[in-house]
N, C-alpha and C positions, 0 to 999 in steps of 0.2 A: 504493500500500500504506500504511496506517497507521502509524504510531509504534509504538501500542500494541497490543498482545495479552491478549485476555480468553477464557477458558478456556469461558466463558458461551456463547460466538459460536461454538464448535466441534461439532459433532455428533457424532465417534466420536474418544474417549481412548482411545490404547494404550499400552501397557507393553513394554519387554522386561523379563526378570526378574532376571537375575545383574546384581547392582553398582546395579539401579535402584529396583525397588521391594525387592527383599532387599537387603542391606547384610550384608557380611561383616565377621568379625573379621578384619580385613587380615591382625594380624602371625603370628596362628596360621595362615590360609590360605595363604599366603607360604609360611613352613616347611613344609608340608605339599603342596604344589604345588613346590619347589623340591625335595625329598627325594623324593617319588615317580617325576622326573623321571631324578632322579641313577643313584637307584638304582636302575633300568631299566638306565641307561647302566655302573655297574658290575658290574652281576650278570649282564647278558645281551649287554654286548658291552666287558668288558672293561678300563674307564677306570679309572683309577687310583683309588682309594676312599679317598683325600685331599680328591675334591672334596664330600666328605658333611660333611666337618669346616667348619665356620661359624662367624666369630667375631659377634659384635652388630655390630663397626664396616663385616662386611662389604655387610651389609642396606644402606648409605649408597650403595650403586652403583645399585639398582633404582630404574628411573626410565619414567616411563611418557611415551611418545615420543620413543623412542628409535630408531634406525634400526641395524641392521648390516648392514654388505657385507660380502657371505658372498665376494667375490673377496679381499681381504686381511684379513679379521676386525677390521676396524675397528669401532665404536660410534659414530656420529655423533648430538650434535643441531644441527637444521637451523635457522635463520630463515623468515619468510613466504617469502622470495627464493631459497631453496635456495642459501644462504650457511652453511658449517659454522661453528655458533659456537663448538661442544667436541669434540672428541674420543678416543675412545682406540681405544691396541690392546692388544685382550683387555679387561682389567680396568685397564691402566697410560695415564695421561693423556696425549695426545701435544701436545708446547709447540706453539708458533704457526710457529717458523718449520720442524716437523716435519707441522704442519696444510698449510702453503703446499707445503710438498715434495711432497705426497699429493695438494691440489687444487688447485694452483695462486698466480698472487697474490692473485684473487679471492676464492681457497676454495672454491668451485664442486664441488657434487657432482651428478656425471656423470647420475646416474638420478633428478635432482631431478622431472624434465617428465613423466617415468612415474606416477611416484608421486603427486603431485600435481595430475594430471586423473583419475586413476582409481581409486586405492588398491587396487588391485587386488595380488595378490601375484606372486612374481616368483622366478628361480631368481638372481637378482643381490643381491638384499636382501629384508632381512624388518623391519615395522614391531611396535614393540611397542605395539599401540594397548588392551591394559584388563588387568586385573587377574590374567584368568588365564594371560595372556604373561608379566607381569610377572618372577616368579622366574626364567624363561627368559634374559631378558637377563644375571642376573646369573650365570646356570649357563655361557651361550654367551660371556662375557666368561669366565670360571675357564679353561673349554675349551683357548681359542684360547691362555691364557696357557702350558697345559700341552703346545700342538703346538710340535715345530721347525719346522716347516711346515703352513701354511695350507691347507685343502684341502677342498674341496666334500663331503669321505666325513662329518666331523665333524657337519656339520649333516641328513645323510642320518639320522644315527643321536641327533639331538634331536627332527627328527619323527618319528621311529619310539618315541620315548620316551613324545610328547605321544598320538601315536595307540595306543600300550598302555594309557596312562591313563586318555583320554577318547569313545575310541569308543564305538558307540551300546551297544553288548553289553556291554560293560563294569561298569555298573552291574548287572546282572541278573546275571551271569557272576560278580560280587566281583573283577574281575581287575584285576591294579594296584593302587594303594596308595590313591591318592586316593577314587574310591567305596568301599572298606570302612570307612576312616576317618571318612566323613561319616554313613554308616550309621549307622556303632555310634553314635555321638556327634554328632548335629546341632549340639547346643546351643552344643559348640565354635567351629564354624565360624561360624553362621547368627542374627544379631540377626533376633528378632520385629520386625513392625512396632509402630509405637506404635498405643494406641487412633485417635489423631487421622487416622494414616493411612487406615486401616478406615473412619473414617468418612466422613473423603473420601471414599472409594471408591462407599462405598453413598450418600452425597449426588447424588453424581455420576448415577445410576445412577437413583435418583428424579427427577431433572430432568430424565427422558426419555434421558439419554445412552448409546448404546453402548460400550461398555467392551470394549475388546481385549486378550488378552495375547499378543504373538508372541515363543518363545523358541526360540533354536537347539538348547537344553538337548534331551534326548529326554521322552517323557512320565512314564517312572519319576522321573528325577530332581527333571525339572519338581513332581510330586504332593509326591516328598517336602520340597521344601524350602516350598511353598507350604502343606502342613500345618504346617511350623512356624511361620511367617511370619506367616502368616494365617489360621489354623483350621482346621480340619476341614472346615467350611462355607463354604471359600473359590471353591469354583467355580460359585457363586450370585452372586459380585461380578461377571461377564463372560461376557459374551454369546458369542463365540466367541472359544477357547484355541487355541491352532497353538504346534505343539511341531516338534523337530526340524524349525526351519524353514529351514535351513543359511544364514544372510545370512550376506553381503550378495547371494547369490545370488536368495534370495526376491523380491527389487525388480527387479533388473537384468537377468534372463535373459528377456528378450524378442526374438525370439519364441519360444525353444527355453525355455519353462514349465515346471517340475515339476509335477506334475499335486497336485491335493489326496491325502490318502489316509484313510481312515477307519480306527479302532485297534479290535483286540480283544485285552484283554490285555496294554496295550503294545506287542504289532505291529503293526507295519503290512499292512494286507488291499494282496495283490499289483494289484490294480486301479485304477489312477488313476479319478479323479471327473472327468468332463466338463466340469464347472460345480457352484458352491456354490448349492443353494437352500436352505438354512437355517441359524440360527445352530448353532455346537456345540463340542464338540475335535475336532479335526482334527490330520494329520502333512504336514509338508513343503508344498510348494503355493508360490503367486505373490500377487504382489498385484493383477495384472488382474484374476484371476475374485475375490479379497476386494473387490476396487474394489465389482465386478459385484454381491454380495452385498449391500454397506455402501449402494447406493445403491436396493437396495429395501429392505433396511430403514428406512431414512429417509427415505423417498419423494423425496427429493435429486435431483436428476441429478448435481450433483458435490458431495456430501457433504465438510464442511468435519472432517480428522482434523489428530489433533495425536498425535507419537508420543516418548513420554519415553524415553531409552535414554543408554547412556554411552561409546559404541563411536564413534567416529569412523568406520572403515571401514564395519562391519557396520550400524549404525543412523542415525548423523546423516546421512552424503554419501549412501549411494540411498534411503532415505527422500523427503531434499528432494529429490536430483535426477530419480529415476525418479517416485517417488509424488508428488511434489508435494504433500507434507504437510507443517506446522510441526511445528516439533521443537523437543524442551526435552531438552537434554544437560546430564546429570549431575556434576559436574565437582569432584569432594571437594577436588581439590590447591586449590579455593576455603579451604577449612577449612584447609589444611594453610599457606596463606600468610597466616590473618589474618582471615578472615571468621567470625565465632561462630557453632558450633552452636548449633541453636535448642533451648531446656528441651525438647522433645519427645527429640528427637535425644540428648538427654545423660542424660536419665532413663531411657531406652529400652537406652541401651549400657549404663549404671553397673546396670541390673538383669539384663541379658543376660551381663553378665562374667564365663567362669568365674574360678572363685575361685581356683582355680592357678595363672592365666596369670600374673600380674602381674610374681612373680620372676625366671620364665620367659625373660619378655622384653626383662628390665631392659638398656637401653642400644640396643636395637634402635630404627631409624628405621622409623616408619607408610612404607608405600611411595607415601601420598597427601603426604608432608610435602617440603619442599624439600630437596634433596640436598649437601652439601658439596660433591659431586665436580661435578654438575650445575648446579646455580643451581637457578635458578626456573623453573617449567615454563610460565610466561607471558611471560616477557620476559628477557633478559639482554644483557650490556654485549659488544660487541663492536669490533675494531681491526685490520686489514688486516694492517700489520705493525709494528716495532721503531719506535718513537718515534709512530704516529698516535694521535690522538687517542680516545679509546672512545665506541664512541656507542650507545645503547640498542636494541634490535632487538627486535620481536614475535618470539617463539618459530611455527618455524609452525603446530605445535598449537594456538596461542592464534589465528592469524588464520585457522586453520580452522574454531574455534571458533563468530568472529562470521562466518562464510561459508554456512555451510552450517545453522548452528543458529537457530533464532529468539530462544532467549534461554539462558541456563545458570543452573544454581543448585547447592547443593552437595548438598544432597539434598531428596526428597520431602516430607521431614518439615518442612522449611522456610515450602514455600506452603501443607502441607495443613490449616493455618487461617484462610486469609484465603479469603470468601466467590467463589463460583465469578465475578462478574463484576468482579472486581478485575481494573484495567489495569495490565498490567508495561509498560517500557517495552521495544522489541527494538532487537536491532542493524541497525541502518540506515547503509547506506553514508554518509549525510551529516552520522552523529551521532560524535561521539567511540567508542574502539574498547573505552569501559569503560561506553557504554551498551548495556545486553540483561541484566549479572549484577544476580540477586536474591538477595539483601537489597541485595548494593552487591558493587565488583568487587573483587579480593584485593589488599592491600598494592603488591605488584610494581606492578600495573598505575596508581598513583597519579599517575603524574607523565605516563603517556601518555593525552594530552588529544585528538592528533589524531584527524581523519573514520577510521573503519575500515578503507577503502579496499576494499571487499568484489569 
């Protein structure tokens, strides 16, 4: 395998769409995703309606890769080793020698080898792997703070909160808080892309390339935010659109396929497709029969894709490991540790800003930015027990990172002016583990020189 990676060499570019080629206002999304959550949990099952009240300094607990065991409501984050570096319970920090009490001398968490070969979810833990988990961690830390006892019902009734909000009917229905919200008020929520973006897209697309977008979104939602984003005229940028594609299931469920489904009206026609014979939008489906598709379109037998996303579960790990695509994961907590937004990026937000937010927010932490309670979401200092010494540890987020990603960057808007046969460098198991980020890798990661260890 190569060093390097040139976008030039690839025959079909895919997208997913939340967090990668759209870009949210974090801190208003956050409020908005945490209070539609709540208050689900207050109005329809009775939680105490304390946990609606929010200070700014509480936002500092949301932290993206975060794990909780739903057996004692703990919060853990992990190392590459599935070594706890932090913890709490509920929302309160637990010291080291109350860490070593819970896992051990090691610190060894029990469902590290689950999680870790499969990301698969689980009724023992749940991972907070993107943005719109995010506010959840810090709802199911309030939570736990407020039980005398811990108990499996609690978390019964946060997914019953997230599935009020988010299921597919939801949007067309207005039911819940979060799709009316986004409705009325896009602009809120939802940064435009830049010109530069846009024109990537169509460069791309000139140069012979297939342009994919697969979003687990449904297709109402899908349309609206990609009207924002990118215009009216934006489903002339890609060749075939797949909505409601449920990943990480779309990769991984072989041989038991969801069948393609053709939309009328936002529905789905009850009749699964056999097989894709042409480009278009599409619901739900696999990536065998897209394979099947991508390689008569490009008269290929194994067509070279590369697929931009931000989801560790859902996008990076079955992407590479079922599709055996390169992937470029999105990874903002780069910006949030030190890496500079690009003039695209910073012109794009300063013109997309409502004008109200600012007071709004005052004192509130980006949920991409480093955390007090947490550290770094790449690396942090870690010590066995009382008197050893601290030694620096890969986050395991970070060594899944360079694992399964070909390379990360903080956003689109970043590479989307450097000419399509620009070489990045990737992470390679025999390169240091701060080679693959572009423009260069965040602060944290400065002093870790070592191979990756992939």
């Amino acid at each position: 395998m190569s060093e390097y990676f040139s976008l030039s060499d690839c025959d079909v570019i895919g997208f997913d769409l939340d967090h990668t080629l759209c870009r949210y206002h974090l801190k208003e999304t956050s409020r908005l995703i945490y209070e539609s959550f709540t208050r689900y949990l207050v109005e329809h099952k009775d939680y105490d309606k304390d946990l609606l009240i929010l200070t700014p300094a509480s936002w500092d607990f949301c932290f993206k890769g975060l794990v909780v065991d739903l057996e004692d409501g703990n919060l853990v984050k992990l190392a590459e080793d599935g070594t706890v570096l932090r913890a709490t319970h509920g929302t309160n920090n637990l010291r080291t020698e109350e860490i070593i009490k819970h896992y051990g001398s090691k610190r060894e968490w029990k469902n590290f080898n689950s999680l870790n070969t499969s990301f698969t979810k689980s009724t023992k833990y749940y991972f907070y792997d993107n943005y719109f988990d995010l506010p959840g961690a810090l709802l199911c830390g309030r939570v736990v703070d407020m039980l005398r006892k811990v108990n499996s019902d609690f978390w019964k009734d946060i997914v019953a909160a997230i599935d009020h909000n988010y299921n597919t009917s939801a949007f067309k229905e207005d039911a819940g808080w979060y799709f009316p919200s986004v409705k009325r008020d896009p602009g809120r929520y939802l940064q435009p892309c830049s010109e530069s973006v846009k024109t990537w897209l169509r460069s791309m697309k000139s140069a012979g390339k297939v342009l994919l977008l697969i979003t687990s979104s449904h297709s109402d939602y899908c349309r609206l935010i990609c009207d924002h984003i990118l215009g009216k005229d934006w489903e002339e940028l890609f060749d075939i659109i797949i909505t409601n594609a449920l990943k990480p299931g779309f990769f991984s469920l072989v041989p038991q396929q969801r069948p393609f489904r053709t939309l009328v009206n936002d529905v789905e026609e009850s009749d699964g497709l056999p097989s894709l014979d042409k480009p278009g939008w599409y619901s739900q489906g696999n990536w065998p029969h897209l394979h099947q598709l991508l390689k008569t379109m490009t008269g290929k037998p194994e067509p070279k894709v590369v697929y931009f996303g931000d989801s560790m579960r859902s996008d990076m790990f079955p992407a590479s490991t079922f599709g055996k695509w390169e992937t470029v994961m999105i990874v903002e907590e780069m910006e949030g540790e030190g890496v500079p937004r690009c003039d695209a990026a910073k012109t794009n937000e300063a013109q997309a800003e409502p004008q109200d937010k600012k007071g709004k927010f005052e004192g509130m932490k980006a949920p991409s930015a480093p955390s007090e309670q947490w550290g770094s979401y790449f690396v942090d200092a870690h010590k066995s027990g009382e008197g050893d010494e601290e030694s620096q540890k890969l986050t395991w987020c970070c060594h899944s990172i360079h694992k399964y990603s070909t390379m990360a960057i903080p956003s689109v808007e970043s590479i989307a002016d450097l000419p399509l046969d620009y070489k990045f460098p990737r992470f390679c198991p025999n390169k240091p583990c701060t080679t693959g980020y572009y423009p260069r890798p965040p602060d944290s990661l400065g002093g870790m020189c070592l191979p990756s260890r992939l």
